[in-house]
MARKOL-822863 format. One record per residue (C-alpha): z, y, x; residue in one letter. Coordinates in steps of 0.02 Angstrom, whole numbers. Layout:
N
c3: Z, c2: Y, c1: X, resn: A
...
This chain:
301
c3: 1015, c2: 525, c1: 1261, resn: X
c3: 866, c2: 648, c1: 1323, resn: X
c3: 710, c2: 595, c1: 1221, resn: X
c3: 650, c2: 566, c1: 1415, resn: X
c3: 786, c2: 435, c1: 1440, resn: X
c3: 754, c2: 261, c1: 1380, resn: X
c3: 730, c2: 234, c1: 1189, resn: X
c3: 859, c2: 116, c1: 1101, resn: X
c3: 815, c2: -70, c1: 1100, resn: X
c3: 769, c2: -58, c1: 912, resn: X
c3: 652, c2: 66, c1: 876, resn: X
c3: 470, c2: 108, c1: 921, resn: X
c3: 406, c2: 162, c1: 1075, resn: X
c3: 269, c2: 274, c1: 1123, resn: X
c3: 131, c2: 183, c1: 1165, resn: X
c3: 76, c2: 78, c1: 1284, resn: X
c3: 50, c2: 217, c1: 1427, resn: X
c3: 202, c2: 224, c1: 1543, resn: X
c3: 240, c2: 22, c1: 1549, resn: X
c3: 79, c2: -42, c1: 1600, resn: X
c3: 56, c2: 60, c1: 1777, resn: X
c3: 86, c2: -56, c1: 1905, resn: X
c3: 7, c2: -206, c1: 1815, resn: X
c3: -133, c2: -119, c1: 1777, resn: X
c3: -188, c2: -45, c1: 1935, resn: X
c3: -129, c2: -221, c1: 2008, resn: X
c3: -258, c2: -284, c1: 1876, resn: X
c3: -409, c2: -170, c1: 1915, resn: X
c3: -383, c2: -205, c1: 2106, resn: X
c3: -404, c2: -384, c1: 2116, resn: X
c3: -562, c2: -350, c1: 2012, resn: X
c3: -615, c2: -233, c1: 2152, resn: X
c3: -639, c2: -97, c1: 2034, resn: X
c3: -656, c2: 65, c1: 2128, resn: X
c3: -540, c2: 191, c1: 2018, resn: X
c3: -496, c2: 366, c1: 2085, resn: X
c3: -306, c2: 359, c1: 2098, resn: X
c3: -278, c2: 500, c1: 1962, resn: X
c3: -341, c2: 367, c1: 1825, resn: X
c3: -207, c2: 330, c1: 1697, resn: X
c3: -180, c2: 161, c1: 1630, resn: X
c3: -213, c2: 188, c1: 1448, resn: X
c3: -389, c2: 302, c1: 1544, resn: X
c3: -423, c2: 117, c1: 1629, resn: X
c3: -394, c2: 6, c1: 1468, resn: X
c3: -501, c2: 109, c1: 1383, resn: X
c3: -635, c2: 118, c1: 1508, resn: X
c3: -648, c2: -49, c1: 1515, resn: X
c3: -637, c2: -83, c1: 1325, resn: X
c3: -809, c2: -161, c1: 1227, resn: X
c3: -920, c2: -2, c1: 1176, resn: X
c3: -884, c2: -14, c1: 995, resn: X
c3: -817, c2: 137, c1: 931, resn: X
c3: -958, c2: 167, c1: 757, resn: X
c3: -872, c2: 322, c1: 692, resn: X
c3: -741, c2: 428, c1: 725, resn: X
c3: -629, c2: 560, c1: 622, resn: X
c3: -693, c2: 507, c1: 454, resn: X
c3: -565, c2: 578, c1: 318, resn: X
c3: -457, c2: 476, c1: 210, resn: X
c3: -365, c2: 628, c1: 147, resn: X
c3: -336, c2: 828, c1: 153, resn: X
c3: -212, c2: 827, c1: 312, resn: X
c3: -280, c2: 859, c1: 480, resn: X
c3: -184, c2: 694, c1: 543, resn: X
c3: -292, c2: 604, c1: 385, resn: X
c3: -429, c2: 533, c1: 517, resn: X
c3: -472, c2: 366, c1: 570, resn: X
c3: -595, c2: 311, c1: 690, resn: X
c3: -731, c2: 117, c1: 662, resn: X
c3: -766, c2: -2, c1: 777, resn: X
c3: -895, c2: -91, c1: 736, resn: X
c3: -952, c2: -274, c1: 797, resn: X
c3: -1145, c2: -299, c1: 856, resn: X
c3: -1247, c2: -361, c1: 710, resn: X
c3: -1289, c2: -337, c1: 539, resn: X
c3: -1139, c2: -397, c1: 442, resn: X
c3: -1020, c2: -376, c1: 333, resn: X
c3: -884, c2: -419, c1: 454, resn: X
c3: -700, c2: -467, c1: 415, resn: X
c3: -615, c2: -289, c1: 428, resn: X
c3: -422, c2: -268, c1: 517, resn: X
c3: -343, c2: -100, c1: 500, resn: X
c3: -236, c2: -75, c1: 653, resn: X
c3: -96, c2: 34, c1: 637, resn: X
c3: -13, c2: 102, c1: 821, resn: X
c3: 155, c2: 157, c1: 880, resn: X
c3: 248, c2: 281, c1: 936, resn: X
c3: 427, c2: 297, c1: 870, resn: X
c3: 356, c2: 375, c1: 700, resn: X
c3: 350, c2: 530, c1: 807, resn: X
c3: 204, c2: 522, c1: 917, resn: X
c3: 12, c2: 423, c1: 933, resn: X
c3: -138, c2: 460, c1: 946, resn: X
c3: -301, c2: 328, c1: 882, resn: X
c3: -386, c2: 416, c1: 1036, resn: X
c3: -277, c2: 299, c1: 1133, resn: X
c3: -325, c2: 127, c1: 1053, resn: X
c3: -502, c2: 121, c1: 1090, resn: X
c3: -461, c2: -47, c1: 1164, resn: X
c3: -388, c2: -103, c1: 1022, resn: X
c3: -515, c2: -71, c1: 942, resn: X
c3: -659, c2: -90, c1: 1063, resn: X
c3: -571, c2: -290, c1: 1092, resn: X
c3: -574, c2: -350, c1: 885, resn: X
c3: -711, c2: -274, c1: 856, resn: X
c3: -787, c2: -369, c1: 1021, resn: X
c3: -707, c2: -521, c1: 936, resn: X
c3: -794, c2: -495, c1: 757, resn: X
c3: -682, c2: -389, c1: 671, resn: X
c3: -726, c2: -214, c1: 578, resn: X
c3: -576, c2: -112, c1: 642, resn: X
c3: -502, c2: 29, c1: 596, resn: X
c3: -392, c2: 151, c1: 666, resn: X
c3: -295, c2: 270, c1: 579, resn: X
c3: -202, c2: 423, c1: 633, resn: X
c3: -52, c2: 476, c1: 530, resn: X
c3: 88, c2: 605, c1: 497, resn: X
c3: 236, c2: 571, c1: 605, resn: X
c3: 398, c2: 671, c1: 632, resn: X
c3: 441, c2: 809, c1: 620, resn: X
c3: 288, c2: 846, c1: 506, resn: X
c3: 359, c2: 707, c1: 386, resn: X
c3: 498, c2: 563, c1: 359, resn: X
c3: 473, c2: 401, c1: 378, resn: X
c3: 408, c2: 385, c1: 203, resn: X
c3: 292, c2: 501, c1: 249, resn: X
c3: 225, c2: 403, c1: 375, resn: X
c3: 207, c2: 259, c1: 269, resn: X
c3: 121, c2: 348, c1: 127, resn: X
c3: -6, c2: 403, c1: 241, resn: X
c3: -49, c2: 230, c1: 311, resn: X
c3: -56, c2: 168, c1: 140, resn: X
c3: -170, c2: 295, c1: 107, resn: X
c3: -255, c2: 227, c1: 267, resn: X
c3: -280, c2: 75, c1: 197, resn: X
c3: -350, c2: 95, c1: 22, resn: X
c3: -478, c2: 202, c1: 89, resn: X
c3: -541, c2: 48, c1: 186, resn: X
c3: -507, c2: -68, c1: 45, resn: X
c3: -611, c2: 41, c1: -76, resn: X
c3: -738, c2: 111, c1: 46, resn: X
c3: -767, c2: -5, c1: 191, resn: X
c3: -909, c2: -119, c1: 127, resn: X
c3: -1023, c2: 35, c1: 145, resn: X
c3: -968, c2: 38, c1: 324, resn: X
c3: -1035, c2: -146, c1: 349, resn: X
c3: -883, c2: -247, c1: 304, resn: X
c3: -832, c2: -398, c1: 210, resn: X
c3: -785, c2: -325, c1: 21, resn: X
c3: -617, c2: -454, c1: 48, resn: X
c3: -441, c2: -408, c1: 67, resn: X
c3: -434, c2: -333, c1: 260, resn: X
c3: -304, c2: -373, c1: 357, resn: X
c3: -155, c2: -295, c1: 432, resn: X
c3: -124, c2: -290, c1: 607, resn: X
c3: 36, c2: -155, c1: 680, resn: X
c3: 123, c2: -140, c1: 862, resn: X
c3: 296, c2: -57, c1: 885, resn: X
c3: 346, c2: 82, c1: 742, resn: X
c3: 160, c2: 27, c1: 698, resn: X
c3: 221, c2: -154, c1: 653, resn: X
c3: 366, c2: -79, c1: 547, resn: X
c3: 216, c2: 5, c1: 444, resn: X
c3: 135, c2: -123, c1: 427, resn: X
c3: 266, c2: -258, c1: 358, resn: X
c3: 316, c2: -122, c1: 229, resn: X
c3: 145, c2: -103, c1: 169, resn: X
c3: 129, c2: -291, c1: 174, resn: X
c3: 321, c2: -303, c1: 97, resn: X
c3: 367, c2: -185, c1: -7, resn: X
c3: 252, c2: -162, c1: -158, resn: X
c3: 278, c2: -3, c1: -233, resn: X
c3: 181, c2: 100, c1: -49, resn: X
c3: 19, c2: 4, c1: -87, resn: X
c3: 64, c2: 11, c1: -264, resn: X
c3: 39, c2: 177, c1: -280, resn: X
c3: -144, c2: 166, c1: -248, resn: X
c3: -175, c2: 17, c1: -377, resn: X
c3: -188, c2: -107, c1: -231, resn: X
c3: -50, c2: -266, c1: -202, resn: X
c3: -9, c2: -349, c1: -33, resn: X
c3: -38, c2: -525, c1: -136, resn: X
c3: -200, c2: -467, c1: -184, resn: X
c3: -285, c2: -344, c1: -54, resn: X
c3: -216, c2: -382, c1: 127, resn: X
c3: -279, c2: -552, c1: 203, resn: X
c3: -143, c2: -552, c1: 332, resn: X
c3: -20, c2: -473, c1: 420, resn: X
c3: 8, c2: -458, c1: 616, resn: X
c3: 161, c2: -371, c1: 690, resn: X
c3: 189, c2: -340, c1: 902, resn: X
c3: 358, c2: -293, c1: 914, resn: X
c3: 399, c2: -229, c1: 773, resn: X
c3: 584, c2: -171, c1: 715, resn: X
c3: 603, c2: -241, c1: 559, resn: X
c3: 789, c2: -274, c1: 544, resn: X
c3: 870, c2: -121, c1: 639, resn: X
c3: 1015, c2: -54, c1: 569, resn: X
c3: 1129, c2: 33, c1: 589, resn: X
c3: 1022, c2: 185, c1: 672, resn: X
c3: 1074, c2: 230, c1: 831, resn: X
c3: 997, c2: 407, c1: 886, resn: X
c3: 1021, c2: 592, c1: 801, resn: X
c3: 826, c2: 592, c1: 802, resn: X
c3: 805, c2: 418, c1: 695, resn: X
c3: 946, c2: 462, c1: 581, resn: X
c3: 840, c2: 637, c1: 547, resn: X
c3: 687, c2: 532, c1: 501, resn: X
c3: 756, c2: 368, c1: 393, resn: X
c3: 891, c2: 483, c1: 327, resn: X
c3: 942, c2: 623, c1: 301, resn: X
c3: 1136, c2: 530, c1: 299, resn: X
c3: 1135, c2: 364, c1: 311, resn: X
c3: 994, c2: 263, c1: 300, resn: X
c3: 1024, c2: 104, c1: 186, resn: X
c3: 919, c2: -72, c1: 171, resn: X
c3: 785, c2: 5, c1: 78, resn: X
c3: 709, c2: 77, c1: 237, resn: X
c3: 702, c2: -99, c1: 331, resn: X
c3: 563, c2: -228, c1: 304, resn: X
c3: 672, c2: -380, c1: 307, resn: X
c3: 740, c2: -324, c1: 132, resn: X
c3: 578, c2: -337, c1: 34, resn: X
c3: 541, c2: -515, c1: 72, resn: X
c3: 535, c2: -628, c1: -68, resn: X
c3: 432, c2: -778, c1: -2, resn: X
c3: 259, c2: -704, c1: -84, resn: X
c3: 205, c2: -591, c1: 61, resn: X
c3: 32, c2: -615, c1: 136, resn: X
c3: 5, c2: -737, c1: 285, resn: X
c3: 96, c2: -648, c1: 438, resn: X
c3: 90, c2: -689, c1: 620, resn: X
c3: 241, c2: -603, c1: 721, resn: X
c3: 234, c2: -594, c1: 889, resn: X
c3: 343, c2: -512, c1: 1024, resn: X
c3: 425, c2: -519, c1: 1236, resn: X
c3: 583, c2: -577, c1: 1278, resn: X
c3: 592, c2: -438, c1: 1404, resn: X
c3: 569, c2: -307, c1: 1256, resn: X
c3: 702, c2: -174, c1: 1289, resn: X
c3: 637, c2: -65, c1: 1167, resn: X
c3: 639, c2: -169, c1: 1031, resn: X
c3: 736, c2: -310, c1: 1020, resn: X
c3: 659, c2: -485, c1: 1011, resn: X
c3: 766, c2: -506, c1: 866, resn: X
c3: 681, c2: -416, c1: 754, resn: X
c3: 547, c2: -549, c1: 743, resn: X
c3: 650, c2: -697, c1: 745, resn: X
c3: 748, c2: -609, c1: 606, resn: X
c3: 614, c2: -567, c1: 507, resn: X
c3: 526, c2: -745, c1: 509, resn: X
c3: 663, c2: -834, c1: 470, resn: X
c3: 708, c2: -731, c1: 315, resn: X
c3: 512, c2: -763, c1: 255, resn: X
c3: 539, c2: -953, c1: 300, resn: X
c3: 698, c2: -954, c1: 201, resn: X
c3: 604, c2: -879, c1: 51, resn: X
c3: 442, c2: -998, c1: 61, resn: X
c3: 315, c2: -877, c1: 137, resn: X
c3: 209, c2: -930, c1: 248, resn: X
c3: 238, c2: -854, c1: 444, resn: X
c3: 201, c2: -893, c1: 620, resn: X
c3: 306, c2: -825, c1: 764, resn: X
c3: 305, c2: -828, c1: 945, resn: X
c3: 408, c2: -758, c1: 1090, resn: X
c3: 309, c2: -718, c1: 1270, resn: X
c3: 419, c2: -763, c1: 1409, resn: X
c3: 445, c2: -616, c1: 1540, resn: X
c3: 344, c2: -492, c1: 1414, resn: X
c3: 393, c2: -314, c1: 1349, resn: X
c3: 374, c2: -187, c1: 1231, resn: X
c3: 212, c2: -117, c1: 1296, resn: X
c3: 117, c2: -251, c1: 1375, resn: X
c3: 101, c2: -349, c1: 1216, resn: X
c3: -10, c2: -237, c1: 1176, resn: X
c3: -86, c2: -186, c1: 1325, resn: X
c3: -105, c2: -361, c1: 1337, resn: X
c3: -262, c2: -342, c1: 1218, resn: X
c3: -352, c2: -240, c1: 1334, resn: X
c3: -475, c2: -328, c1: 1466, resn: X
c3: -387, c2: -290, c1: 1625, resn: X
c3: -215, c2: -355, c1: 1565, resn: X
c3: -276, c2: -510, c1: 1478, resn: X
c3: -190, c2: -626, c1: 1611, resn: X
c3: 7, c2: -545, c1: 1565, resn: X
c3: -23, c2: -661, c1: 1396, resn: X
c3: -126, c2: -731, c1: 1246, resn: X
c3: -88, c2: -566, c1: 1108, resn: X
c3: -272, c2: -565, c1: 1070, resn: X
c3: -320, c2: -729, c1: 1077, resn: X
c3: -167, c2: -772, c1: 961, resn: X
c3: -224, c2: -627, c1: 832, resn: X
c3: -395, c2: -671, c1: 830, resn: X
c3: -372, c2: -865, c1: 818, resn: X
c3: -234, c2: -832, c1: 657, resn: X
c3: -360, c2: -692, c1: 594, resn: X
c3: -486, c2: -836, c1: 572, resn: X
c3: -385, c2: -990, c1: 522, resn: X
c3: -400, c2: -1047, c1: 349, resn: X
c3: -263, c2: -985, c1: 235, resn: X
């Protein structure tokens, strides 16, 4: 398969960008918005995101992919701080892209952070991981001076995003490398169709980065649950062809079966990339993804 054809029904995509077209300008023209019809959908989402964006590129380490970008609620604080993590098939992103992400929690109270990381072929899988790990002690350790909450942020991932994010939340020897624990220092976990269960591998290119040969349970989130993972909310479409929905059920039944504590919930006629674009204000109608994060964000524990 061309990497232009479509992408195997387990793995992450690239973004929200090529999915949302028709809604979107569907969306914007029953607002009467007057767009020039060169505007791309991720260009609209973003236009139309909350101004929030505090600062951008700060460094959490010596790479030049080591950048993440605040948005920052109005007010004095501290704020409750989520570090979102993005997709893009652990070869591709861009936080550039996400400024409705991060535009729409911060709108809804939330310190947010957006990371950029290594992806492939710079680095493995592992690579990737290490990096958002690194991601996210920087904001555990540094954050408060940035006007958030000195508590345990929370974790919030779509797509190959949402895989990085359950092994940071899962599998405690990535965050355990900077002195942190998932018990300890992440609130909560959210994951948009996420692959967490997807083996065996079915393209040359995800064999290169889980392997090289064959890639065994250790790279898969569902094999580092043992009932004490932090409070996770997993969400996902039934029309996901890019990920299976199955991932998610998977996934929440295995932290059911070992105690931990786990919310899940399917969006009829949904896919891959309008769960998340499904944040954004235009696209709000397709279904409730921020509403749902924002109202488990808050809930007691």
């Amino acid at each position: 398969m061309s990497r232009a054809g479509r992408r195997p029904a387990h793995e992450g995509g690239r973004g929200p960008e090529a999915g949302l077209r028709r809604r979107a300008f569907a969306a914007i023209a029953a607002q009467g918005a007057l767009l020039a019809a060169a505007c791309s959908p991720i260009g609209v989402l973003n236009g139309l995101a909350p101004d929030r964006l505090y600062r951008d590129g700060i460094a959490y380490g010596p790479e030049k992919r080591h950048r993440l970008d605040l948005y920052r609620p109005v007010g004095p604080g501290p704020f409750p701080v989520a570090v979102f993590l993005y997709g893009g098939g652990w070869d591709s992103g861009d936080r550039a892209m996400y400024r409705f992400v991060g535009g729409a929690f911060a709108q809804a109270g939330f310190l947010t952070v957006i990371p950029d990381y290594r992806v492939w072929p710079a680095v493995r899988y592992l690579g990737c991981l290490q990096d958002c790990a690194a991601a996210f002690a920087w904001t555990r350790r540094e954050i408060a001076g940035f006007g958030g909450e000195a508590g345990a942020p929370a974790l919030i991932g779509h797509s190959a995003g949402a895989y990085n994010a359950a092994m940071l939340a899962l599998d405690p020897a990535l965050l355990g490398a900077h002195g942190l624990s998932a018990q300890r220092d992440v609130a909560r976990l959210i994951g948009l169709a996420g692959p967490y269960d997807f083996l065996p591998l079915e393209t040359d290119e995800l064999r290169q980065i889980f392997g090289p040969g064959t890639a065994g349970p250790d790279t898969q989130p569902i094999s580092y649950v043992d009932g004490r993972n932090p409070p996770a909310l997993l969400l996902a479409g039934t029309d996901d062809k890019t990920v299976r929905p199955a991932n998610t059920e998977r996934l929440a039944a295995r932290i059911r079966e070992r105690g931990g504590v786990v919310r899940s919930r399917l969006y009829p006629g949904i896919d891959h990339r309008e769960i998340v674009g499904a944040i954004g204000t235009p696209l709000r109608f397709l279904c409730p993804t921020l509403r749902d994060c924002v109202d488990f964000l808050r809930a007691a524990a």
